[in-house]
N, C-alpha and C positions, 0 to 999 in steps of 0.2 A: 944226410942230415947230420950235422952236430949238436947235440943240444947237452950242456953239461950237467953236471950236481956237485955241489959242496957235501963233503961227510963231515959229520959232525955226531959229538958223545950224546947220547942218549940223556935228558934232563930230568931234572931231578923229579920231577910231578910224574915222571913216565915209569916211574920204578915202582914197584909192587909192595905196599908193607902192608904184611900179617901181625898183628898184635899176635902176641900169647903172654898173655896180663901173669901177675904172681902177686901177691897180697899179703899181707902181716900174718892174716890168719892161718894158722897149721890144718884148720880142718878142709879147708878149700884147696889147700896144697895140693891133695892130686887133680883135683878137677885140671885146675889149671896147668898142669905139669901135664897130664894126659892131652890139654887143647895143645898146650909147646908144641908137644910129641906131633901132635895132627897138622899142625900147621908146619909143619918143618919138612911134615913127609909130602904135602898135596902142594908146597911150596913152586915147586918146577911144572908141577901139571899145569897148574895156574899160570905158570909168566909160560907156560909154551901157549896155551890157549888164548892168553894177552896178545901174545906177537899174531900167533895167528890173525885175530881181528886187524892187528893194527896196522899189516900187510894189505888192507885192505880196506883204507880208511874211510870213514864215514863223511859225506859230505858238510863241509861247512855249514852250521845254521840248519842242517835238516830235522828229520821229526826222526832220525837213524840215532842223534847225537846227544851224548849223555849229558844230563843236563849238571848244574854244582853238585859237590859232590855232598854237601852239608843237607842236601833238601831229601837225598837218598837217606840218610843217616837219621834225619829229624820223621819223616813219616815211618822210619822203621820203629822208632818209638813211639810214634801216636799208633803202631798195628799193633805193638807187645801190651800198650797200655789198654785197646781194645778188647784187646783176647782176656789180659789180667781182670776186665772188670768184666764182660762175658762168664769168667771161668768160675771168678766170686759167685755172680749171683748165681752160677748153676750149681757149686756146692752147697751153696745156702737152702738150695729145694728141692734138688733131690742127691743123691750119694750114685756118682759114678764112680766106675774104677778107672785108673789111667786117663785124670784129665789133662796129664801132662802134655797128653797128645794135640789141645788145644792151642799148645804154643808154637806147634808146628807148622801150622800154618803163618804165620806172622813171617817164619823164618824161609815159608816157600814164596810166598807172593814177595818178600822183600828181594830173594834170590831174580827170582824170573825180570822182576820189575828193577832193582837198582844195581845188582850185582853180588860179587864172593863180600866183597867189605861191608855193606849195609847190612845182609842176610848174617853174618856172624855175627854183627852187634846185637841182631836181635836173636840168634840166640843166646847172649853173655844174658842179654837183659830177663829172655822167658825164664834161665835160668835162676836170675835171682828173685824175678819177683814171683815166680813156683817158689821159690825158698820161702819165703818172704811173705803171701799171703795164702798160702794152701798148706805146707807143711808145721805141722804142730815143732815146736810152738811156734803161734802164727806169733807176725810183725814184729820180729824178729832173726834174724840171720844164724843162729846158732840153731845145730842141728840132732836134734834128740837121739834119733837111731841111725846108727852107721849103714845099715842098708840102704835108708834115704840119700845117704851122701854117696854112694858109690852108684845109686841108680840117676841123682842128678849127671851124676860123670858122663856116665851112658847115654843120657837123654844128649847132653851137650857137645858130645861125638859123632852122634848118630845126627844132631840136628846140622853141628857142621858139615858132614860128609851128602846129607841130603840137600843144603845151601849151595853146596861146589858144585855139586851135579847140574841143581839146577840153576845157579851161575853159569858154568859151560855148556848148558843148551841155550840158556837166553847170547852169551856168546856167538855161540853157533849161527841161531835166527838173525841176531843181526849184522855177522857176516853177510850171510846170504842174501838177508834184503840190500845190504851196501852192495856186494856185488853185484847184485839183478840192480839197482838204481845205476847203477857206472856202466852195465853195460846195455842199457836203454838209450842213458846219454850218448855213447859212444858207438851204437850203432843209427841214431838220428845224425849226428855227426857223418860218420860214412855215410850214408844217407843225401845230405843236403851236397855235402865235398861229391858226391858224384854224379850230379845233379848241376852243381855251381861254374857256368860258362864266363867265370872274371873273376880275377882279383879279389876285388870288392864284396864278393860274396863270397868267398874262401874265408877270409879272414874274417868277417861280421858270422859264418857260421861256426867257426873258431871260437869267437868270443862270445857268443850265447853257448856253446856246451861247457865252455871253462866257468863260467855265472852258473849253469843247473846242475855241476858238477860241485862246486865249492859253496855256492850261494854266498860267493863274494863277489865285490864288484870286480872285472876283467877288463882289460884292454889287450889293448897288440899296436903297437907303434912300428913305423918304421922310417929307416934315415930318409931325408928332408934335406934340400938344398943348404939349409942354414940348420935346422936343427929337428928332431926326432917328431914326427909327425904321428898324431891319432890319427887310424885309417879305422878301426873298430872297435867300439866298446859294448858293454853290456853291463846293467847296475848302476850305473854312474848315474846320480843326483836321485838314488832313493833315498828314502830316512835312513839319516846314518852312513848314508856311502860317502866314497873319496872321491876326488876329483884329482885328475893327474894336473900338477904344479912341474913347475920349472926341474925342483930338482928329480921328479919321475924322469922327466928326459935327459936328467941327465944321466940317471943311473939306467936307463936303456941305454943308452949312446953308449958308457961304463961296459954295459954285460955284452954288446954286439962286439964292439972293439978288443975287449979279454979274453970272450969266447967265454964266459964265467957268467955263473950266477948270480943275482944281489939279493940282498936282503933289506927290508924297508926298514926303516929308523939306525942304518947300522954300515959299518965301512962297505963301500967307501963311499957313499953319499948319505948319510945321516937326516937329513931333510925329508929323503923318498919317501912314501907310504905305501909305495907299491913293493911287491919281491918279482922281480924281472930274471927269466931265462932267456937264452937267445937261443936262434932257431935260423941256423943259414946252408942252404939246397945246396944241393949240388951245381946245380948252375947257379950261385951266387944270389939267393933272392935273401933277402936281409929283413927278420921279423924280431922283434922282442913282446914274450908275453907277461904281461903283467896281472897280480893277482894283488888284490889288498886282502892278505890274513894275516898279518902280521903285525901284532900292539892291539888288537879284539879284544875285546870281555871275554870272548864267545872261546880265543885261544885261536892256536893255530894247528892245523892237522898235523898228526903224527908224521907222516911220508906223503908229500904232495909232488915230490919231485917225478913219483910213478908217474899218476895221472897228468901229469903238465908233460911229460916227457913222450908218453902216449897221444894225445893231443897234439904237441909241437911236429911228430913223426907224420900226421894226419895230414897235418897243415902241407911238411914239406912235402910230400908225395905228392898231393894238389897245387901245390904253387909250382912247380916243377911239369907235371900237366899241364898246366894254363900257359907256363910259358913253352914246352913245346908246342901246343896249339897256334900262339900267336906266330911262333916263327914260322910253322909249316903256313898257316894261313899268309904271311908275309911274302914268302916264298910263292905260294899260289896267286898271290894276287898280281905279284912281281912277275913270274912267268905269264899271266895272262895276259899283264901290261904290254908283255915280249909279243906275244901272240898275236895280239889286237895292233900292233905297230906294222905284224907281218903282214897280215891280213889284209891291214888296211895299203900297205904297199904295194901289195900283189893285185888288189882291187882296181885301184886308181893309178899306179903309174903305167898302164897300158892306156887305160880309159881317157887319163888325162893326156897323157901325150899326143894322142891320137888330132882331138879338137884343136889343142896347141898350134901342132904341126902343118894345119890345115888350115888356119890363122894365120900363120907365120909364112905361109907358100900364099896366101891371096891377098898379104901385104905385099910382099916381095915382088909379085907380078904386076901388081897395082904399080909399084913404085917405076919398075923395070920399065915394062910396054907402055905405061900412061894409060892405058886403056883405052885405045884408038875408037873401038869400038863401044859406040856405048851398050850393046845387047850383051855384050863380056862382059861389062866393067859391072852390067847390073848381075849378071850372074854370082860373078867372084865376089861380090857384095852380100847376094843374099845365101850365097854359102858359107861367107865368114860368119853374117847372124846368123843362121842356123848353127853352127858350131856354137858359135859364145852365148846361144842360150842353152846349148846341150851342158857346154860346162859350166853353165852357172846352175844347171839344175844339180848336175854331182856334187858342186860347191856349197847348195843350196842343203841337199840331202846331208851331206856331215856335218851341217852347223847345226840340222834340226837333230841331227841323232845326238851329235853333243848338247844340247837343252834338253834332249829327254835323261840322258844319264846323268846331268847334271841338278833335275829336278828344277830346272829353269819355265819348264812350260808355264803359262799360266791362262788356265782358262775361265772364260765369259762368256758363259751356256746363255743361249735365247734361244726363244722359237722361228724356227727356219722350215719352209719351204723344201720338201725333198728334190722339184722342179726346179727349186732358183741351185742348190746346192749341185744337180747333177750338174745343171748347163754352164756353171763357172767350173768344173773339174774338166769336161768334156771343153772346154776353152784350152785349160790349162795346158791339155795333154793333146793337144791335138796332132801336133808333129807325130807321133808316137803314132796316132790311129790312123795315118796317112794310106789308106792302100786296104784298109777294112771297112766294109761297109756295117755302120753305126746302127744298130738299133735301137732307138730312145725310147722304153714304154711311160716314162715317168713323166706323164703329163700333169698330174696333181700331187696324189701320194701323201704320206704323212704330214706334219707337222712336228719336227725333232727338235726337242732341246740340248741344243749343242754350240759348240762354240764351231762358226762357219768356217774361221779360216781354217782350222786346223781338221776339220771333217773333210772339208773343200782340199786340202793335203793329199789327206790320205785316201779318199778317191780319186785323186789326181796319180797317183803311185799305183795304186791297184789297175786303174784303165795304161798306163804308160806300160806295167809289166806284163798287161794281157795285147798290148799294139807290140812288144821286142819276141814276143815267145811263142804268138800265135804266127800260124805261115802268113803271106802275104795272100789277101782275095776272101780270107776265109771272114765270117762275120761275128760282130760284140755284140754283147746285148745287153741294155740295161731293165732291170727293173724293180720296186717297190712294192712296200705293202706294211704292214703290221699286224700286232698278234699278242694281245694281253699286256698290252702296256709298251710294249716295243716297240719299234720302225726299223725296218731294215729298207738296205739299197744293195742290188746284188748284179756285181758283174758277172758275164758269164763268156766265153769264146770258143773257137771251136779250133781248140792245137792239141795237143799233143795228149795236156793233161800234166799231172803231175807225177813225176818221176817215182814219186814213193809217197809215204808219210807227207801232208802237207805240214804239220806242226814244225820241221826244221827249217824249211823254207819262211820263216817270219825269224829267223833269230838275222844277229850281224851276220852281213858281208858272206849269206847264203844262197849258190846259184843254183838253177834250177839245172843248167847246161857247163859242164866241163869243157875245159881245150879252148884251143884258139876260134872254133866256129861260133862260140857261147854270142850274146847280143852284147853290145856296149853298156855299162852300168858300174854301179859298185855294189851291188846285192844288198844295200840298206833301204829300197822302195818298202817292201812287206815290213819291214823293222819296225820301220818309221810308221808306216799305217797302222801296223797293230800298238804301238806307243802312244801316237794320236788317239787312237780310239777310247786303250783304256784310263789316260788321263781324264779325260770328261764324264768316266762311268759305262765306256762301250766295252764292247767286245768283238772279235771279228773272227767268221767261222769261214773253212774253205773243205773242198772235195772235189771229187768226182762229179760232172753231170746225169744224169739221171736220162735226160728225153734226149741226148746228144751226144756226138764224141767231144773231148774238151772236161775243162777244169770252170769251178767258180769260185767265188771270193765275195762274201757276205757281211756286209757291216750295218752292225746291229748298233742302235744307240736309245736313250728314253726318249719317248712320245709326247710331246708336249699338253698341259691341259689343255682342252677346249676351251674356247674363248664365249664366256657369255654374254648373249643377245642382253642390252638393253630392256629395261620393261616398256 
């Protein structure tokens, strides 16, 4: 994955200023000379403890994100002014010692709560309005005893160094909650990406963690026959959000084609509102992600390039996934395309040739001898239709198996007769059961809701492959019944049985018998019956016989209601 950043100088709101005030007055001169001193020395700890947070920046719009800096500054004066009018009426009733310690507080909750800069203003402030309304002479700024003024010092040192501290644990906390918020997102992210079987859900899970990441609006575009396509957004049409315009696509089309980043309102498309990185795999999958933080009230994060650039890595890794998926699935589907052409080759050009050939020799003789004889001519007659409905049935059987993979079937369930259903399969198949003697128990039987012809099929296939596989002399047997809502019709013969597992024997172009001795067919009868079946709502079970030697073959379909009697 490529995905770039622009570097760029640090701006001017991101720089750190410590006041250290100095004044007309000589007698406040040290104070203020000793805060210099303080601020000059805790100066670096502070921009180290700065960067630290800012390495790890706080999501756009969250409740992590420091709100104007003026509203910091303003309640830090409404908490000095609190404590100030606190501290009054408690000198006024009783005399404690060391109320100075009262302003202390102002200076810790402004720490914890707005930072190093609010917490020092309020200690500038406790320390003048301690001057100011508790030190003799009161309501006024001049300071009677020098002890007082070198104890304000103290106070106002000690309050800054207690501000920093607790400036740099409120720092700390909301590092950590930034970083436990980013990596929630970003493990829901992995999360859904490894979960995500398309595209489409790659990029839309993309673009909802870059939204709870920044709590800006996100998209992700990608190139488009004619021009730069939303494939997924998140945010888009809240209060206040953007909507990608012409020129966002073009400054994606811009950052995909430079391999560069953009920035919204700024070269080289001016118009954008989004800032767009690009994001192209290894195998060439072409994303551009866009972010609207840029021209906010709200500002825009310090380093966002991390977390988009983490994201963007996300994405490729996954898009890069999905498209090897599709190829190996292309490939498999392509191979089995291969497979299913062999299959069906190896099936039918024996099978078919065979009828052909046997066709083609009872023309030939026809033509040749004239058929002197009419006892010949009706023989070689009715061995040709024997043959041409043998392969009209093969021809018959692949057109039904391509309408079932095709989802062409369409069925028209009614209530049927399990007696009228056996006696038109038992029609159908009759060639088949030539040399077996028929057992019909199904004189009444259920009442199935099913569609006849295609039930009327696929017992026609079931009885045909128990007349090719059972020996000749040996007997079928049909019979019915029902059981909690069902109706079954179950053949039953007395061959062989089934060579294994009867479950592979219903897939394509599966025989029951190898080699050249196998019976004439294409191995799509059982296919096709079990296709038949489950299109309507059946299902179709086979095994072992139980009271017999031999195999059966059971199809199960719903029972039709009872037909109510008239009153």
């Amino acid at each position: 994955m490529k995905i770039r950043r622009c570097c760029g100088a640090a701006s001017h709101s991101d720089r750190i200023k410590i006041p250290c005030g100095c004044g007309p007055s000589k007698r406040r001169r040290p104070c203020f000379a000793a805060m210099g001193v303080l601020s000059l020395c805790m100066e670096p700890r502070v921009r180290k403890e700065r960067a630290m947070v800012e390495t790890i920046p706080p999501a756009l719009g969250s409740p992590l994100r420091e709100g104007p800096r003026w509203l910091g500054y303003g309640l830090s004066v409404l908490l000095v002014a609190t404590a100030t009018l606190a501290a009054v009426i408690v000198n006024q009733l009783v005399a404690i010692p060391n109320l100075s310690l009262v302003f202390v507080l102002p200076v810790l909750i402004a720490a914890m709560s707005f930072g190093f800069g609010p917490a020092l203003a309020a200690a500038l402030l406790g320390v003048v309005a301690y001057n100011f309304f508790l030190i003799p002479p009161l309501y006024t700024f001049r300071v009677a005893d020098p002890g007082n003024l070198w104890a304000l010092g103290l106070f106002l040192i000690a309050a800054a160094i207690v501000s920093a501290l607790a400036a740099q644990a409120r720092r700390q906390a909301l590092a950590g909650a930034a970083a436990g918020e980013q990596a929630q997102a970003l493990q829901a992210l992995a999360r859904e990406l490894a979960g995500a079987a398309n595209r489409q859900r790659i990029v839309a899970a993309g673009a909802e963690a870059l939204h709870a990441l920044f709590h800006a609006p996100a998209v992700i575009l990608a190139p488009g026959p004619e021009e730069m396509i939303l494939v997924a957004q998140s945010g888009l049409g809240l209060e206040g959000g953007a909507e990608v315009s012409d020129g966002d696509r073009e400054a994606a089309r811009w950052a995909l084609a430079s391999r560069l980043p953009t920035r919204g309102g700024a070269y080289p498309v001016e118009t954008a509102s989004f800032d767009f990185w690009p994001v192209v795999t290894p195998l060439r999958s072409h994303i551009a992600i866009g972010l609207a933080i840029s021209g906010r009230d709200e500002g825009r994060p310090a380093q966002p390039e991390r977390l988009v650039e983490t994201v963007g890595g996300y994405l490729a890794v996954a898009l890069d996934r999905e498209e090897y998926a599709r190829q190996l699935l292309e490939n498999r589907v392509q191979k089995a395309s291969e497979q299913l052409k062999t299959n069906l080759l190896a099936a039918v050009s024996h099978d078919l040739k065979t009828p052909l050939s046997t066709i083609l020799f009872t023309l030939q003789t026809l033509k040749r001898f004239k058929a002197r004889d009419s006892a010949d001519r009706d023989a070689l007659l009715d061995l040709a239709e024997t043959e041409t409905a043998r392969l009209s049935g093969m021809v018959g059987n692949l057109l039904d198996m391509n309408r079932l993979e095709g989802g062409a079937v369409a069925v028209r369930a009614a209530p049927v007769d399990a007696a009228d259903l056996v006696a038109e399969a038992v029609r159908r198949a009759q060639a088949p059961l030539a040399g077996h003697p028929l057992a019909n128990e199904v004189t009444a039987g259920p009442r199935l809701m099913v569609d006849a012809s295609l039930f009327e099929s696929a017992l026609a296939n079931v009885l045909e492959n128990a007349g090719k596989y059972a020996p000749k002399g040996t007997g079928v047997r049909i019979s019915a019944g029902f059981d909690e809502g069902e109706g079954w019709i179950e053949v039953a013969d007395e061959g062989p049985g089934f060579p294994g597992p009867p479950e592979p024997l219903f897939e394509k172009f599966a025989r029951g018998v190898a080699g050249d001795g196998r019976p004439p067919g294409t191995g799509l009868g059982l296919a096709i019956a079990k296709g038949f079946l489950e299109a309507q709502g059946g299902r179709i079970e086979a095994g072992a016989r139980a009271d017999a030697p031999g195999a059966y073959v059971r199809l199960i379909a719903p029972v039709a209601a009872a037909r109510t009697q008239p009153a």
